[in-house]
C-alpha positions as CSV (number, residue, x, y, z in Angstrom):
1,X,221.9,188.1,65.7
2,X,222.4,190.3,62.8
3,X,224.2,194.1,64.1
4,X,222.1,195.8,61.6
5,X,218.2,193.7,62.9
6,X,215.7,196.3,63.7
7,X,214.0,195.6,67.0
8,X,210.9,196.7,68.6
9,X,210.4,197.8,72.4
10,X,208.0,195.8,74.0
11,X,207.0,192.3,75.6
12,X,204.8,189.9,73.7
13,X,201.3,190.0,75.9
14,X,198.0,188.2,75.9
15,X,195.4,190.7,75.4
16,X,192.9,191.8,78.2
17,X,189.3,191.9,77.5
18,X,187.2,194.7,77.0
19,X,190.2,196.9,76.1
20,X,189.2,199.4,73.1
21,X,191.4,199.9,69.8
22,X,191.5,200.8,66.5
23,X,192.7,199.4,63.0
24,X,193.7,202.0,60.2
25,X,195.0,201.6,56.8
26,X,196.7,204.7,57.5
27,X,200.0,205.8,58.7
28,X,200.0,206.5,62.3
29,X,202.5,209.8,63.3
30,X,203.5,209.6,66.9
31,X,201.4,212.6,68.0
32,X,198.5,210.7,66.4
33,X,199.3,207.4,68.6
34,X,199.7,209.8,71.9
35,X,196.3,211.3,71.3
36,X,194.4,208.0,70.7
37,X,195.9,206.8,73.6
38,X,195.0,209.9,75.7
39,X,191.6,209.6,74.4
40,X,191.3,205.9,75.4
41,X,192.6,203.7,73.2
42,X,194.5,200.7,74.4
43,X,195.6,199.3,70.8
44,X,196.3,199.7,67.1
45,X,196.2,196.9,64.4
46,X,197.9,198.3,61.2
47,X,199.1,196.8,58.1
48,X,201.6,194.3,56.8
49,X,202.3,194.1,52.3
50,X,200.6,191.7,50.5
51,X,203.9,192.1,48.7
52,X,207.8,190.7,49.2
53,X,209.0,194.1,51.1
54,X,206.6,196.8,52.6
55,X,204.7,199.3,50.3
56,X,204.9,203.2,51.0
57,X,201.6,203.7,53.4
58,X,201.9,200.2,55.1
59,X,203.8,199.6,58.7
60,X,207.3,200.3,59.2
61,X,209.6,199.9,61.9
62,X,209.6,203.9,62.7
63,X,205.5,203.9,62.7
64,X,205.7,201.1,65.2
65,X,207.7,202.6,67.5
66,X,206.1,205.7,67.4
67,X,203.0,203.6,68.6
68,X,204.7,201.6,71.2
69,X,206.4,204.8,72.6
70,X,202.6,206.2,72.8
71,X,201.8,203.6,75.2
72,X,199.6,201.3,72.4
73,X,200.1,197.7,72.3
74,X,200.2,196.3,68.4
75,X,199.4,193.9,65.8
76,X,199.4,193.2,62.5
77,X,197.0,192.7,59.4
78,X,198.0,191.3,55.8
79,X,196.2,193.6,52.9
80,X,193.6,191.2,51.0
81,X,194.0,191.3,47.2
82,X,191.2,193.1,45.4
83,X,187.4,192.1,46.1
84,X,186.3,189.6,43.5
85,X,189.5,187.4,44.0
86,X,190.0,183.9,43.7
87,X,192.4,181.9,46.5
88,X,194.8,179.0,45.9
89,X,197.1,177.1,48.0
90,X,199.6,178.6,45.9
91,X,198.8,182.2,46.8
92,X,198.5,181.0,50.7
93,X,202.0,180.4,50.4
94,X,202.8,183.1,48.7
95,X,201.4,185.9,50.6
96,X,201.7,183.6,53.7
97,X,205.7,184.2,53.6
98,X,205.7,187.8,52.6
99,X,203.4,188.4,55.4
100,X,206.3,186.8,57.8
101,X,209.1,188.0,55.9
102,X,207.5,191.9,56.4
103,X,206.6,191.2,59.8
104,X,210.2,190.1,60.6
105,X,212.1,193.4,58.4
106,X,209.9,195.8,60.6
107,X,210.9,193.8,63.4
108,X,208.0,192.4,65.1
109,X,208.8,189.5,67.5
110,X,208.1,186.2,66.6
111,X,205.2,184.7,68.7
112,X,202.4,187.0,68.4
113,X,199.3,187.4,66.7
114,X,199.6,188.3,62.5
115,X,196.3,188.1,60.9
116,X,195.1,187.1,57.4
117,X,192.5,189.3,55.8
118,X,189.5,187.0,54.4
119,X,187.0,188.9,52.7
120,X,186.0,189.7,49.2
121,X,186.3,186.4,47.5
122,X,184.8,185.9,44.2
123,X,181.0,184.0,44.8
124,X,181.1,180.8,43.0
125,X,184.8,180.0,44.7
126,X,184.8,177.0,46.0
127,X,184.4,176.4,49.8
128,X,187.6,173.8,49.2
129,X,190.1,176.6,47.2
130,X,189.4,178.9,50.3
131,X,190.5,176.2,53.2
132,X,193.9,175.4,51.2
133,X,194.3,179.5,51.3
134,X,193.7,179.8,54.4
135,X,195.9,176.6,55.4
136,X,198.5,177.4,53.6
137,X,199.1,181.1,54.6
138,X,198.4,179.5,58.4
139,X,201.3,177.0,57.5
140,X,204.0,179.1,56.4
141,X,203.3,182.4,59.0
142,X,203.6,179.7,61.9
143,X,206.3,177.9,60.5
144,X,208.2,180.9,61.1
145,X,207.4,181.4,64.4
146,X,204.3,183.6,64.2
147,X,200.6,183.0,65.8
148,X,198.5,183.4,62.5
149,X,195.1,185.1,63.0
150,X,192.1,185.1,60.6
151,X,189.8,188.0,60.1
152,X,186.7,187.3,59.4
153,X,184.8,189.7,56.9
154,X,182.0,189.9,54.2
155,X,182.4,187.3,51.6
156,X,184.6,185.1,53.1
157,X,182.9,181.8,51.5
158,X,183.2,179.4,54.5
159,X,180.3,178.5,56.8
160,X,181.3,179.3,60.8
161,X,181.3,174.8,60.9
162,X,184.2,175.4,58.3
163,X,186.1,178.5,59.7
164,X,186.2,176.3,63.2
165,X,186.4,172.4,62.0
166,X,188.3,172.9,58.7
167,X,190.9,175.6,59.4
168,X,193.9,175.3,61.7
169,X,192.9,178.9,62.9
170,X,192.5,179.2,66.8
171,X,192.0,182.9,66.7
172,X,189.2,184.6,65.1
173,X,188.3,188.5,64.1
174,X,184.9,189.5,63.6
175,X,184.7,192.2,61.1
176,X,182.1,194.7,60.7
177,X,180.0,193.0,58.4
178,X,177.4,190.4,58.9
179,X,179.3,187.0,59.2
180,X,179.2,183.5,60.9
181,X,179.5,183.0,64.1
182,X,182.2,180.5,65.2
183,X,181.1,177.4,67.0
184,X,182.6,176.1,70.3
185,X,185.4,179.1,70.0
186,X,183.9,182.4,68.8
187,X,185.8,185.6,68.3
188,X,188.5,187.2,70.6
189,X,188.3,190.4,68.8
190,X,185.2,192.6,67.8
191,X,185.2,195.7,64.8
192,X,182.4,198.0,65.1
193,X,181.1,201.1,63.1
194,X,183.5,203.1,61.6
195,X,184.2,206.4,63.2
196,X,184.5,209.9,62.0
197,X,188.3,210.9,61.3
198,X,190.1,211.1,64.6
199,X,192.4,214.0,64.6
200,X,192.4,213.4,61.0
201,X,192.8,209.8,60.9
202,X,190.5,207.6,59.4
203,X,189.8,204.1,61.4
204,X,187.7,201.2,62.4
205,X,186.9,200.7,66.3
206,X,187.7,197.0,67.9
207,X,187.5,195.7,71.3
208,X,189.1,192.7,73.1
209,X,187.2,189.7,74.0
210,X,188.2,186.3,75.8
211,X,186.6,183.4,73.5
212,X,184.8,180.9,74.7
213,X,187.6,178.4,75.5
214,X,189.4,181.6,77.8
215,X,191.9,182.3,75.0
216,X,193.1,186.3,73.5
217,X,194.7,187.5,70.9
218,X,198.4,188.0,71.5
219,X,200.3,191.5,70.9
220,X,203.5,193.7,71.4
221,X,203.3,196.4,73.9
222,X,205.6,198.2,76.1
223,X,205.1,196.8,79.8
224,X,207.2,200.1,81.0
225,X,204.3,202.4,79.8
């Protein structure tokens, strides 16, 4: 192992049901992450650069501990490009490996959950450019060791028949926005209405859900906390 590899604190987990958390395209300061958790938060689901290297505002190895120290177990979300965009293959693998590549610099273990935003695709995409994207991204973020996630949000182009039968997907994030359901699996992890700011941070409520075939989503947290 490299002298100079950042690494987290924390055991990778399967995720209790029921267990209320947010997601923020905001950095979280540690006094932040102590509140939320005081005020009942369990977890917190931030972001990972669509980019080769982490953008300014997106997770970093300091922010994650800060949120792991506050008792918060974590995961991790891949921007989505701009709404109106078109998926390849091509940009599956592209974003695919800077979404593992990020994951690994900030130092989060290989084996859990790192989710692939899929919303805001351009209307007349075809169904077909969408599962290659979504298969791709899948391919290269398990083929370096992590569990890839899909979220599941307004304009994602794929019937639920196609987000179960076609992708190779086995765990699913229901977004805020009307979408379809997912048959014979369903979703492990439910957003809700967005809440005011929370002392001064702006974020999405999610809770925990088994699926229908008994399966979580999978995170880092501190088992000592």
């Amino acid at each position: 192992m490299e002298a100079n590899k950042k690494i987290l604190s924390g055991t990778i987990q399967n995720a209790p049901p029921n267990l209320k958390g947010f997601d923020t395209n905001t950095v979280v300061t540690a006094s932040q992450a102590v509140y939320l958790k005081k005020v009942g938060y369990s977890f917190c689901i931030r972001y990972l650069s669509l980019t080769a290297g982490q953008k300014s505002g997106d997770l970093s190895f300091n922010e994650a501990q800060d949120i792991l120290n506050a008792g918060l177990a974590l995961s991790a979300v891949q921007h989505v490009l701009y709404s109106g965009w078109t998926p390849t293959a091509n940009k599956g693998t592209t974003y695919g490996e800077n979404a593992a590549s990020n994951a690994i610099d900030i130092g989060l273990p290989l084996r859990m959950n790192i989710w692939c935003d899929l919303e805001g695709i351009a209307s007349n995409t075809p169904s077909k450019n969408v599962i290659d994207y979504c298969n791709a991204w899948y391919n290269t973020v398990f083929n370096a060791g992590y569990i890839p996630g899909i979220y599941v949000g307004a304009n994602c182009i794929l019937t639920g028949n196609q987000l179960y039968e076609n992708l190779k997907f086995k765990h699913y994030w229901k977004s805020l926005s009307r979408v379809p359901t997912i048959p014979n699996r369903g979703y492990q992890l439910i957003q809700s209405l967005e809440e005011n700011l929370i002392d001064n941070l702006s974020i999405d409520n999610d809770t925990t859900q088994n699926d229908e075939q008994g399966d979580s989503m999978i995170w880092l947290k501190d088992s000592n906390i």
